[in-house]
C-alpha positions in Angstrom: 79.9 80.9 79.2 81.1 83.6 81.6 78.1 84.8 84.2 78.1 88.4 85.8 79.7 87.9 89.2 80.1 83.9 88.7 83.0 82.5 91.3 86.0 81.2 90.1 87.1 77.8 91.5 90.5 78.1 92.9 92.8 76.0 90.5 90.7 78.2 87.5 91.9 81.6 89.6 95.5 80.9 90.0 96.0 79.5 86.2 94.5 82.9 84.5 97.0 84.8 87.2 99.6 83.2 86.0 98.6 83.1 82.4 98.3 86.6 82.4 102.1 87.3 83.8 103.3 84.8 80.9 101.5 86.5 78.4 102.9 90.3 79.9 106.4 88.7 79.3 105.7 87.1 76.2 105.3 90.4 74.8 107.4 92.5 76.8 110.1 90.0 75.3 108.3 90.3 71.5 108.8 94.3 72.3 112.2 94.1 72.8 113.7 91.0 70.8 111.5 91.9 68.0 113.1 95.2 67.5 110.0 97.6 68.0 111.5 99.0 71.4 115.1 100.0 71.4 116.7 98.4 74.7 118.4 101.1 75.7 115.3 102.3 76.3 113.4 99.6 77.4 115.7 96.5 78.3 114.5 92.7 77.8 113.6 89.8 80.0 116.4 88.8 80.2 118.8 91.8 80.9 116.3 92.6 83.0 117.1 89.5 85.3 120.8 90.1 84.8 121.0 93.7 85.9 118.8 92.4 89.2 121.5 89.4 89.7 124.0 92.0 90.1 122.0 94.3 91.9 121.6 91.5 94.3 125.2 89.9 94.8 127.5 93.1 93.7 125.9 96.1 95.1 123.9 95.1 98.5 120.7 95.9 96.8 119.0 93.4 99.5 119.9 96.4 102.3 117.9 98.8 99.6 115.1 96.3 100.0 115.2 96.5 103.7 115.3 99.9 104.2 112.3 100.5 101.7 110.0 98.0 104.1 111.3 99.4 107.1 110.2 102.6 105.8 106.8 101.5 104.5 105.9 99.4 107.7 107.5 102.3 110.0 105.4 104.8 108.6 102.4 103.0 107.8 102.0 101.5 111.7 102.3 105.2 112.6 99.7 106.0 110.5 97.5 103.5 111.3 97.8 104.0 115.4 96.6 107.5 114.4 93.9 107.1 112.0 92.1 104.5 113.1 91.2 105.8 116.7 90.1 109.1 114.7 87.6 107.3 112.3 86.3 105.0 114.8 85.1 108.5 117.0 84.7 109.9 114.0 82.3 107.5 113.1 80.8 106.9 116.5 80.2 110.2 117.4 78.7 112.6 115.1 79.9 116.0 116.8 83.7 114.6 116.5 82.8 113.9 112.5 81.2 117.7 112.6 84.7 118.6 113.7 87.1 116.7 112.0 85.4 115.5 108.8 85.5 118.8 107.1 89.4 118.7 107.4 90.6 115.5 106.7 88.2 115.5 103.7 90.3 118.4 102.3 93.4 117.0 103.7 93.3 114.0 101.8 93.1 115.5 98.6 96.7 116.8 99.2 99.4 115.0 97.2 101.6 113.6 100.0 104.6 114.2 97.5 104.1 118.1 97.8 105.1 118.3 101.3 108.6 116.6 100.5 110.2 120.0 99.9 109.1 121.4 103.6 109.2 117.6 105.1 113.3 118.3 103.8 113.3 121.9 105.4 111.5 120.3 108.5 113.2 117.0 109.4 116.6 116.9 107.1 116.9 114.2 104.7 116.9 111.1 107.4 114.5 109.0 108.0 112.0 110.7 110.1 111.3 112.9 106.9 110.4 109.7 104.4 108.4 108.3 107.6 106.6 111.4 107.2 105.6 111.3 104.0 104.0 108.1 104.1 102.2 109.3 107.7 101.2 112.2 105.5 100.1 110.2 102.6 98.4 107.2 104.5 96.4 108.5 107.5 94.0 111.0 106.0 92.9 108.3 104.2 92.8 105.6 106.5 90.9 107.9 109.1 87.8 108.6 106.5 87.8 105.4 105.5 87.2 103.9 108.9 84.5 106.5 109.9 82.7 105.2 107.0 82.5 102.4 108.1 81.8 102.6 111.5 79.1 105.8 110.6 77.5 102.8 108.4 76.8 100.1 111.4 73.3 98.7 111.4 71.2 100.3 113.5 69.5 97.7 115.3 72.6 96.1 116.6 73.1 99.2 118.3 69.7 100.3 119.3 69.6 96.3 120.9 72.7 97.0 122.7 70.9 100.2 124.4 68.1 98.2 124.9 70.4 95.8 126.9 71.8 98.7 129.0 74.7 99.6 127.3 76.4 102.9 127.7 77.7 104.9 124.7 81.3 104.0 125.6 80.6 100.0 125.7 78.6 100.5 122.7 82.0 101.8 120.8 83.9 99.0 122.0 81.5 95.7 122.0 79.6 96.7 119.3 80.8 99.4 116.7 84.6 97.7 117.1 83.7 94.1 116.5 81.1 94.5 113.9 83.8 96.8 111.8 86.9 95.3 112.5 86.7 93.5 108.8 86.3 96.4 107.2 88.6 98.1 108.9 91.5 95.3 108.3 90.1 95.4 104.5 90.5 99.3 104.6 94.4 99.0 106.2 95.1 96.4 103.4 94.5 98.5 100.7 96.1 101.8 102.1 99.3 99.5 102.7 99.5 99.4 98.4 99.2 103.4 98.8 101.9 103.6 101.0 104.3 101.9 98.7 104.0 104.8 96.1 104.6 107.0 98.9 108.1 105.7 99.8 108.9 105.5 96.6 108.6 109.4 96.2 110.1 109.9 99.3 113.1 108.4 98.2 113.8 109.7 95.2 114.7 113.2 96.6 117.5 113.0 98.8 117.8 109.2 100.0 121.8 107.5 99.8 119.7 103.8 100.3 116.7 102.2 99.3 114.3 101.0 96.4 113.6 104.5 95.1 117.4 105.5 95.3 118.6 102.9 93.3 116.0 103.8 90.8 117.0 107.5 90.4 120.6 106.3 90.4 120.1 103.6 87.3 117.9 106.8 85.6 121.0 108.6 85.8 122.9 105.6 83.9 119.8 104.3 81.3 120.2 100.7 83.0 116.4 100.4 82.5 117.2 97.0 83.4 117.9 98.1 86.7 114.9 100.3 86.9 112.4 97.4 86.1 114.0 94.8 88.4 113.6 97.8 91.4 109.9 98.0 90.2 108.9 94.6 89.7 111.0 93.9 93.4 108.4 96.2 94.7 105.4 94.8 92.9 106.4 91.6 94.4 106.5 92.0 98.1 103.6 94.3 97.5 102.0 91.2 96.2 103.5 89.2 99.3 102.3 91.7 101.5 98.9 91.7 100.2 98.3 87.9 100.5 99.3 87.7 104.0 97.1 90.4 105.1 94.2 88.8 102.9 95.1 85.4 104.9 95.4 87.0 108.5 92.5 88.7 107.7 90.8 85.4 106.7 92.1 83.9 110.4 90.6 86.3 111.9 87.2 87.1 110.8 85.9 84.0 108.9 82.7 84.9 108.8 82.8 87.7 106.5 86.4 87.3 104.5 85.7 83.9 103.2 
């Protein structure tokens, strides 16, 4: 019998993963095989694989792939280096929140992929203008976020640190740091998944390389096989990505990412 919030062994986790990816394919083949979805429309399995074999070996779709991460890690490290310092005074000092808060709140509610017109206008179509985009998209997030957090810090850990003869400054950096860093890592791993959608926008307006161009590219053609092989390329590494920040996060702070 299935309890609310019960934990899952291991083993038990990583077989229903993987049983629901071979269901998904089971009837995404069904679909198509079976004659309910027309493959020009949607293409099967196995076309799918195809079309991403000769993405891979005939048209340098591996340099696609590197460009998209460069861009994603480019652009999210900006963002990050930017952010973070902002929430954490944010969240430390109320005055900074009084002045900041009211504006990030509203930027964040702007749809990064508006500003790809004027990001064109304002930095050409290189890559400073899709590193934008993803600064754009990433850091009004990441910087609310983080001043959460840090606003939420127990109060007697601080109030003990005054008590000990801390100043405000030492207080920021031996107490509202350490005890938030988790959260914070937590908070940079899931933006990272938002940044991938940004990218992906970026590049579908006036890119010649990248995940997003061959995407608009194989629109242009109806090689939906090609279209899902770009998609479930990026789903992937996402996924990679995602585990190795769960794991480094793990390595470093065991005591609350167990």
């Amino acid at each position: 019998m299935i309890r609310p919030l019960e934990p899952v062994r291991r083993p038990a986790r990583i077989a229903l993963g993987l049983a629901f990816f071979v269901l998904f394919v089971a009837a995404w083949a069904l679909a198509t095989n079976g004659g309910y979805v027309s493959k020009t429309f949607l293409a099967d399995p196995v076309t799918m694989l195809e079309d991403g074999w000769e993405l891979m070996t005939r048209f340098g779709f591996a340099h696609d792939i590197a460009m998209t991460v460069w861009r994603v890690v480019g652009g999210f490290v900006i963002a990050a280096l930017i952010a973070v310092p902002a929430g954490i005074l944010m969240g430390a000092f109320k005055p900074v929140e009084a002045l900041l808060e009211p504006f990030v709140s509203f930027a964040r509610y702007l749809p990064a992929s508006a500003f790809v017109p004027l990001l064109i206008l304002w930095a050409g179509i290189g890559e400073l203008q899709k590193l934008l985009v993803i600064v754009i998209g990433s850091v009004f997030q990441i910087c609310l976020m983080v001043a959460v957090a840090v606003g939420g810090t127990r109060r007697d850990l601080v109030e003990a640190a005054y008590t000990l003869g801390s100043t405000g400054r030492s207080v920021v950096r031996r107490v509202l740091i350490p005890a938030n860093a988790p959260d914070i890592a937590e908070i940079l791993r899931l933006v990272l998944g938002w940044a991938w959608t940004y990218v992906i926008v970026a590049e579908l307006i006036g890119s010649s390389s990248g995940i997003g161009h061959m995407i608009i590219e194989s629109q242009a053609l109806l090689a939906t096989g090609q279209i899902i092989f770009g998609i479930i390329v990026i789903g992937v590494i996402g996924l990679v990505s995602d585990f190795a920040f769960k794991a480094l996060n793990r390595a470093l702070f065991p005591w609350r990412l167990a």
